[in-house]
C-alpha positions as CSV (number, residue, x, y, z in Angstrom):
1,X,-8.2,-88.2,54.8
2,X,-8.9,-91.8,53.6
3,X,-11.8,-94.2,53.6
4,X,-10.4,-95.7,56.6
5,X,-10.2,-93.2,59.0
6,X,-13.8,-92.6,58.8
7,X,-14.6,-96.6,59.5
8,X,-16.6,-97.7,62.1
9,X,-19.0,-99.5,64.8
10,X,-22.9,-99.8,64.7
11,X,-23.9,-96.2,66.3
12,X,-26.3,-95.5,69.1
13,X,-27.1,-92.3,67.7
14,X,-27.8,-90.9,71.2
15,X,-24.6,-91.3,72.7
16,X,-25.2,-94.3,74.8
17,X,-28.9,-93.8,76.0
18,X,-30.2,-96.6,73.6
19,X,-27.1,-98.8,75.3
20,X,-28.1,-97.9,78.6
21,X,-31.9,-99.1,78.1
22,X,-32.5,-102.4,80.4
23,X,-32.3,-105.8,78.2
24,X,-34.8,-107.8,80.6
25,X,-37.5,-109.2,79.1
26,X,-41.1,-108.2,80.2
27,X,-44.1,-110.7,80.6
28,X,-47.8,-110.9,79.3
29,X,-48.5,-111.7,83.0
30,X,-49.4,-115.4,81.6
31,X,-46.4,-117.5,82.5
32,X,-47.3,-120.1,79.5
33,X,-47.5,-117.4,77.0
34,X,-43.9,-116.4,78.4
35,X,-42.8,-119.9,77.7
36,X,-44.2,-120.3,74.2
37,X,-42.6,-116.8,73.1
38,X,-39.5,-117.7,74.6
39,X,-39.4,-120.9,72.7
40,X,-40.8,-119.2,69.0
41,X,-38.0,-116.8,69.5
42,X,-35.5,-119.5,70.0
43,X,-36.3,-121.8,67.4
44,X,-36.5,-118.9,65.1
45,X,-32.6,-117.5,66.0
46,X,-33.1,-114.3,68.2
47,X,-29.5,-114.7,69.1
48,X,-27.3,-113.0,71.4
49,X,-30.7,-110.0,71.7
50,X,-33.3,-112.6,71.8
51,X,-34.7,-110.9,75.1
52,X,-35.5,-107.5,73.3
53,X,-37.0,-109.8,70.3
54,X,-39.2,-111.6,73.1
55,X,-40.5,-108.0,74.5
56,X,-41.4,-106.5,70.8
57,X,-44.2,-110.1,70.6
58,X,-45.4,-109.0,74.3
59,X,-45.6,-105.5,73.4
60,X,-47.7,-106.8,70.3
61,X,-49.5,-109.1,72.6
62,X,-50.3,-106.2,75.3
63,X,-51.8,-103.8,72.0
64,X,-53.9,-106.6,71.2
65,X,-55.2,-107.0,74.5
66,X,-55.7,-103.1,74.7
67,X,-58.3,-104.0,71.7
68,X,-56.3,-101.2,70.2
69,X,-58.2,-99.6,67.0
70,X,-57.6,-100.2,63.3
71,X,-56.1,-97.0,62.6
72,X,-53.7,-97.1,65.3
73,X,-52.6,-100.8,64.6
74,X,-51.9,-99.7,60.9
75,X,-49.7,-97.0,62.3
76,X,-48.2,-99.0,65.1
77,X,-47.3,-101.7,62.6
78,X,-46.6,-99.5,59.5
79,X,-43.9,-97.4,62.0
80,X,-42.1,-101.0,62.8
81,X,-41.8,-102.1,59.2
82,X,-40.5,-98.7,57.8
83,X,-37.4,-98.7,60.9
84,X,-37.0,-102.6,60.1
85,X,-36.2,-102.0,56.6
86,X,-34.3,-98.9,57.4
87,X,-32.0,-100.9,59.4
88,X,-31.8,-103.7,56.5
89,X,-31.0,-101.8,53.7
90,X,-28.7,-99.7,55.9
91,X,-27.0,-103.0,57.6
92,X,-24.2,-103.3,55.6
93,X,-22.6,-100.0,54.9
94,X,-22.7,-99.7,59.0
95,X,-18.8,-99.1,58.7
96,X,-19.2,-96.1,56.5
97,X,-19.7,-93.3,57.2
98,X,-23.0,-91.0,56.1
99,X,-23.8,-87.1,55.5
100,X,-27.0,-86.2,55.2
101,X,-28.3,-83.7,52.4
102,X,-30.9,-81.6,53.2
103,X,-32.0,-78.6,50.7
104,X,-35.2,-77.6,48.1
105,X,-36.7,-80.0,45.7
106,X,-37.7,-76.9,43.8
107,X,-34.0,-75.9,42.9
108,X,-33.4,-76.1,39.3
109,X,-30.2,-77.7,37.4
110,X,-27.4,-74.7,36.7
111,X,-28.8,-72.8,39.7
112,X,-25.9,-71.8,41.9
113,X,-27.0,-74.0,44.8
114,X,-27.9,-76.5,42.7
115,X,-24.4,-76.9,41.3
116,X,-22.8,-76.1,44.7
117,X,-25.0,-79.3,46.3
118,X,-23.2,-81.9,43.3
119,X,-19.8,-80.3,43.7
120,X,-20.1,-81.2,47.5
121,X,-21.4,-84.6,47.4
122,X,-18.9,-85.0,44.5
123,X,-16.3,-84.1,47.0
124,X,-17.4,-85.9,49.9
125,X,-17.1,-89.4,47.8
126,X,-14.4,-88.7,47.3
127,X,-13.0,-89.0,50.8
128,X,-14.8,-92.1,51.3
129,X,-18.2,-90.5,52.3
130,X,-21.7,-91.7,51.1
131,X,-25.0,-89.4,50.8
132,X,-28.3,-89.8,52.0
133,X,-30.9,-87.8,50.6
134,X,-34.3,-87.6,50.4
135,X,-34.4,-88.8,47.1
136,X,-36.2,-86.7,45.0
137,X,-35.2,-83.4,42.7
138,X,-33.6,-80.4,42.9
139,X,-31.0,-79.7,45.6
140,X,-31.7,-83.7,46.9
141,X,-31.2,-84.8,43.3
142,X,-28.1,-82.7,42.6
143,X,-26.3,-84.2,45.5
144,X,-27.4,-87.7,44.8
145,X,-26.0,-86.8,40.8
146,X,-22.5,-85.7,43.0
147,X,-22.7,-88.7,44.8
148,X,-23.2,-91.1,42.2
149,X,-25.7,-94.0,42.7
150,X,-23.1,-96.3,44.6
151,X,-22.2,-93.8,47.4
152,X,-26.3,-92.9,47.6
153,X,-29.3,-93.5,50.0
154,X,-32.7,-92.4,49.4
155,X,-35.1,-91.7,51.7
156,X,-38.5,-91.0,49.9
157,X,-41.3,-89.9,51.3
158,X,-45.1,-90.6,49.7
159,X,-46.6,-87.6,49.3
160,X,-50.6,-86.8,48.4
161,X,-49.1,-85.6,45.0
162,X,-46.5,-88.1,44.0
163,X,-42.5,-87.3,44.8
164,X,-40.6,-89.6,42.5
165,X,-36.9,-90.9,43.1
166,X,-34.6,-88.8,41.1
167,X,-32.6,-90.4,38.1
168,X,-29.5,-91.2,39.8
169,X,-31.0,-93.3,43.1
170,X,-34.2,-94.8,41.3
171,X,-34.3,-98.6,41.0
172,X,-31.2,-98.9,43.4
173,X,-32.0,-100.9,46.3
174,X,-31.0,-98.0,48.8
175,X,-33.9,-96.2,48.1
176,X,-36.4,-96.7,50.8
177,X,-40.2,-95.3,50.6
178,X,-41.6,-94.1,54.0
179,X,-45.4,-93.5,54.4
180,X,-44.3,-91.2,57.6
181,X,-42.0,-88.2,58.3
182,X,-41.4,-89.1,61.7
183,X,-39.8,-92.5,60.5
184,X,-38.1,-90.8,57.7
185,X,-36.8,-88.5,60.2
186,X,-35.6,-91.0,62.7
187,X,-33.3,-93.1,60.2
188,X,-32.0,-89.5,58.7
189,X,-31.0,-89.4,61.9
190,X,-29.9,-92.5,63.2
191,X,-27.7,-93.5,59.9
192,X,-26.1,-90.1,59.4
193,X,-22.7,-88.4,60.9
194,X,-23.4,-84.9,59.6
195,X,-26.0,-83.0,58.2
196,X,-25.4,-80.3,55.6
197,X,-28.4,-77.8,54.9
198,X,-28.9,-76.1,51.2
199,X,-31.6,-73.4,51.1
200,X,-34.8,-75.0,51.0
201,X,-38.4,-74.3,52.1
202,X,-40.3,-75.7,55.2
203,X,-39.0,-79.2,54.9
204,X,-35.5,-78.0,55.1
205,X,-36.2,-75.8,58.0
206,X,-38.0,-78.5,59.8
207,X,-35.1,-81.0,59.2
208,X,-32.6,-78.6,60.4
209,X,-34.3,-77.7,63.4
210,X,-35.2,-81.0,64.0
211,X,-31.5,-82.1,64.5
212,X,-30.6,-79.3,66.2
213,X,-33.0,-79.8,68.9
214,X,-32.1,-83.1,69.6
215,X,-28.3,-82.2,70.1
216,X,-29.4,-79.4,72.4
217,X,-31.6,-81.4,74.5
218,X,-29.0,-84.2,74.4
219,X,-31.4,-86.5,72.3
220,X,-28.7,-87.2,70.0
221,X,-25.0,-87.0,69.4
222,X,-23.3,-83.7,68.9
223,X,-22.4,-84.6,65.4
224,X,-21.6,-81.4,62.5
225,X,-24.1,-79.6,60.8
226,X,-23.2,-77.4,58.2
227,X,-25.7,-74.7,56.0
228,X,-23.8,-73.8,52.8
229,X,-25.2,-71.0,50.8
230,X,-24.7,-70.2,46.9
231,X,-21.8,-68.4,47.1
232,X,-21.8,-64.8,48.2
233,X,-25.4,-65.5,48.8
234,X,-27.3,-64.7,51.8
235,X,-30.2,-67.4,52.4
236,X,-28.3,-69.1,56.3
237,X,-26.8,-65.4,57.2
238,X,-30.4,-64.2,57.3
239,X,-31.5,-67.5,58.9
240,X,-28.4,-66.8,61.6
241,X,-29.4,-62.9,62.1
242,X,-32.8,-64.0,63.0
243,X,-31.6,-66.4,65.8
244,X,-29.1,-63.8,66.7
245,X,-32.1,-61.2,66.8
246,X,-34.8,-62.7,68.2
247,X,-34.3,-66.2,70.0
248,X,-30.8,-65.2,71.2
249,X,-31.7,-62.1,72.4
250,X,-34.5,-63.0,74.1
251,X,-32.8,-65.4,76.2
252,X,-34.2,-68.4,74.3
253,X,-31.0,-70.0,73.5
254,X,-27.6,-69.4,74.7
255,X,-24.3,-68.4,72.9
256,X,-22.9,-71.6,73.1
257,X,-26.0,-72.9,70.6
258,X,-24.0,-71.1,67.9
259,X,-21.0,-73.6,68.4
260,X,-23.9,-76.2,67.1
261,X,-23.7,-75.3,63.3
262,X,-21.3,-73.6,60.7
263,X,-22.6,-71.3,57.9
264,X,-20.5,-70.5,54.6
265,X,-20.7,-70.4,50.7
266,X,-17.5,-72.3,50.5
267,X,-18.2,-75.8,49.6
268,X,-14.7,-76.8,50.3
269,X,-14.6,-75.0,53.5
270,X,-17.8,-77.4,54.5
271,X,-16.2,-80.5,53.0
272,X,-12.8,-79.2,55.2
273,X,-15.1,-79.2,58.7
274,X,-16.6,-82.7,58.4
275,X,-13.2,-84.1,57.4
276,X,-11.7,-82.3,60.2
277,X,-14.6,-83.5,63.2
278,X,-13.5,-87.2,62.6
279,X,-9.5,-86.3,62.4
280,X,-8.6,-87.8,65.8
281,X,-12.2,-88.1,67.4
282,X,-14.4,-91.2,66.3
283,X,-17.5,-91.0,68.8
284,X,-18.6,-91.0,72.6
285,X,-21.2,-92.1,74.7
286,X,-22.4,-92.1,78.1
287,X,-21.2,-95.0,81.2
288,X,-23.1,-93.7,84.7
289,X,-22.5,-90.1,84.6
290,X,-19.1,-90.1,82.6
291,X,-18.2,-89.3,79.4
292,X,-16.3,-91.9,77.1
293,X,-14.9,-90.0,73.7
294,X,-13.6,-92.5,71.6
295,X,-10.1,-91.6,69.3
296,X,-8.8,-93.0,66.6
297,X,-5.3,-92.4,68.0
298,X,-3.6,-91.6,71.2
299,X,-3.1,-87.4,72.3
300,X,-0.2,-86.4,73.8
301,X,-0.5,-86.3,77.6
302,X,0.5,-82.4,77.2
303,X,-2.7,-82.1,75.3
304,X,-4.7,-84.0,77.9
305,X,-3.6,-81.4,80.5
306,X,-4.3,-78.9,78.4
307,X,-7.8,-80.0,77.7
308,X,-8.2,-80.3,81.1
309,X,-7.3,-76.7,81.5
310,X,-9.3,-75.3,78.8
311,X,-12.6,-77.1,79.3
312,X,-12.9,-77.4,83.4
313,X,-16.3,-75.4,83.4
314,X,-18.0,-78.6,81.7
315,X,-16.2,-81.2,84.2
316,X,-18.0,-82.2,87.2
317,X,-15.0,-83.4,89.2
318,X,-11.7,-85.2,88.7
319,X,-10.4,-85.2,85.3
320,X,-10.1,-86.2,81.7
321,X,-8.2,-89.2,81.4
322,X,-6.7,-90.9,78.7
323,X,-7.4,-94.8,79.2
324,X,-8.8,-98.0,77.5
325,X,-12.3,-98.6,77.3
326,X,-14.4,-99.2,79.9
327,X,-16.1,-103.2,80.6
328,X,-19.5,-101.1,80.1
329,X,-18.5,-100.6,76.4
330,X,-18.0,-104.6,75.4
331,X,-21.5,-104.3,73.2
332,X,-19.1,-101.9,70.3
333,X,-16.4,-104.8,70.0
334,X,-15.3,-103.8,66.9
335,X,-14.1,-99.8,68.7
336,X,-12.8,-101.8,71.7
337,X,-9.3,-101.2,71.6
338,X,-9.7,-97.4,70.2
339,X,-7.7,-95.0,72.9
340,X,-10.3,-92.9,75.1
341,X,-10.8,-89.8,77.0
342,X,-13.1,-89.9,80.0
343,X,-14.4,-88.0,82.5
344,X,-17.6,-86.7,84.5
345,X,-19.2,-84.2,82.1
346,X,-21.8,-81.7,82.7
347,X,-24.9,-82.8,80.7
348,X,-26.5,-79.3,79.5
349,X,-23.8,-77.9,77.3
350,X,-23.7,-79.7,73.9
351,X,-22.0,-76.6,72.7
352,X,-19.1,-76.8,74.7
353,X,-19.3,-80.6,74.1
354,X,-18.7,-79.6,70.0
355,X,-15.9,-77.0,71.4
356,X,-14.3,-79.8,73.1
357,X,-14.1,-82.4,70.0
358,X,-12.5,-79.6,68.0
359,X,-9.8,-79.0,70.6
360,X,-8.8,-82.7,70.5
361,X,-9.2,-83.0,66.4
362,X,-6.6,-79.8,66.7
363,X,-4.4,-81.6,69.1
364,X,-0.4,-82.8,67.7
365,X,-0.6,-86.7,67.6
């Protein structure tokens, strides 16, 4: 696996539902204040989005009319300039892709998972794949040290009792400060194309459960998410027996949740899985109804029937299809003329959804 198989587009992290948002511009209800933002956006260079630039002054313009509060206007505009500088610094490593590195700030150096977090970051450079982090010690600054400081992101967070930036990502200009969790969360996110979990405390759990929620509830892209214990330890089996014990049997989840995540203390066997889920699949999103996975390369059309065979519980009628892309898709120029697979997809099983990318990453090309 090189460096460019994993190139690619600018992401809508949700699989088309950013895409699919309407472009028109609102109104402040006063044509001449239309006019005049219209114009300041043109003479500044909105460009080929200088509708959606328009609608962020009205939306300002309507809060300021709402004679919204101090507080709130230092969080509305604190929120906008944390996700605009996210998208800056981010910008121009769009084409690479990210894993994000989740795990205890309280793990010490030489501790097995300590040492396990390095070795896989180490590892994941060295297929072409950069870390983000969140930038401060322990099992964050271990895999930031694996990394190195070129192939690193931080994402810091300012705490009431001061996290620092690690050694390695300190002083680079991809580490980014947030004053909010939920920002920090988004651009974890948005900029990464797997998550691996190291034991951790209630930050970890939150950030893992986070992104599993929003692949279940088809918030964001199925994408994989990998917990890697110290080896022979036990931290995610427990983790997995109380899912299996309580939410599971309950009736909370279903058995196809479990298809959502992989657990081992193999840190090869985790780098092996993310090199594998971008094999032959690159990404999908969402047209009207159907489903459009983008390949990096053609399937045989024996595997397409096969496919079709295997997964008809999750296809709403017709067929997958191997074709071009679809006139919808024109916005991801640069993924234009990858092959694709598309068909008319049940919405509610992002299990079977993570099932269905492994069967084509297992397909002969």
């Amino acid at each position: 696996m090189n460096k460019k198989t994993f190139s690619k587009n600018q992401k809508d992290f949700t699989g088309g539902g950013i895409f699919s948002l309407s472009p028109r511009r609102g109104s402040t209800g006063k044509p001449e204040f239309d006019q005049r933002i219209e114009q300041l956006v043109a003479d500044w260079g909105g460009g080929e989005n200088s509708e959606l630039i328009e609608e962020l002054i009205i939306t300002a313009l309507r809060i300021a009319e709402d004679e919204v509060g101090e507080a709130d206007l230092k969080l509305f505009n604190r929120s906008l300039k944390e996700m605009q500088a996210t998208s800056h610094v981010f910008a121009p490593y769009e084409r690479e892709r990210k894993v994000a590195v989740y795990g205890s700030a309280r793990t010490q150096p030489g501790q097995p998972e300590y040492e396990a977090a390095k070795d896989f970051s180490d590892k994941m450079r060295e297929h072409g794949v950069m870390t983000i982090t969140g930038a401060g010690n322990g099992i964050m600054g271990a895999a930031q040290e694996g990394a190195g400081r070129e192939s690193s992101f931080g994402l810091n967070i300012r705490l009431p009792f001061e996290q620092s930036a690690n050694d390695t990502i300190i002083g680079d200009h991809k580490l980014l400060t947030f004053n909010y969790f939920f920002t920090r969360k988004l651009a974890f996110v948005k900029e990464s194309d797997a998550a691996v979990l190291f034991p951790g405390g209630f930050g970890t759990m939150d950030e893992g459960f986070e992104v599993l929620t929003l692949m279940q509830t088809g918030k964001a892209s199925v994408f994989p998410i990998v917990m890697i214990d110290a080896p022979g330890g036990s931290y995610w089996k427990t983790f997995e027996q109380f899912i299996r014990e309580h939410l599971f049997r309950l009736g909370l989840i279903s058995e196809d949740d479990f298809n959502l995540f992989m657990i081992t203390d193999s840190v090869d066997e985790a780098v092996a899985e993310l090199l594998h889920f971008y094999r032959v699949f690159h990404s999908y999103r969402y047209v009207k109804g159907k489903m459009v996975i983008r390949l990096h390369r053609n399937i045989h059309p024996e595997a397409v029937a096969q496919l079709n065979i295997d997964f008809a519980d999750i296809i709403v009628e017709g067929e997958i299809r191997q074709q071009s892309a679809l006139k919808e898709e024109r916005n991801e120029e640069s993924i234009i003329d990858l092959p694709r697979l598309v068909f008319k997809v049940k919405r509610c099983c992002p299990g079977r959804i993570r099932v269905l990318i492994n069967a084509i990453n297992d397909c002969d090309v």
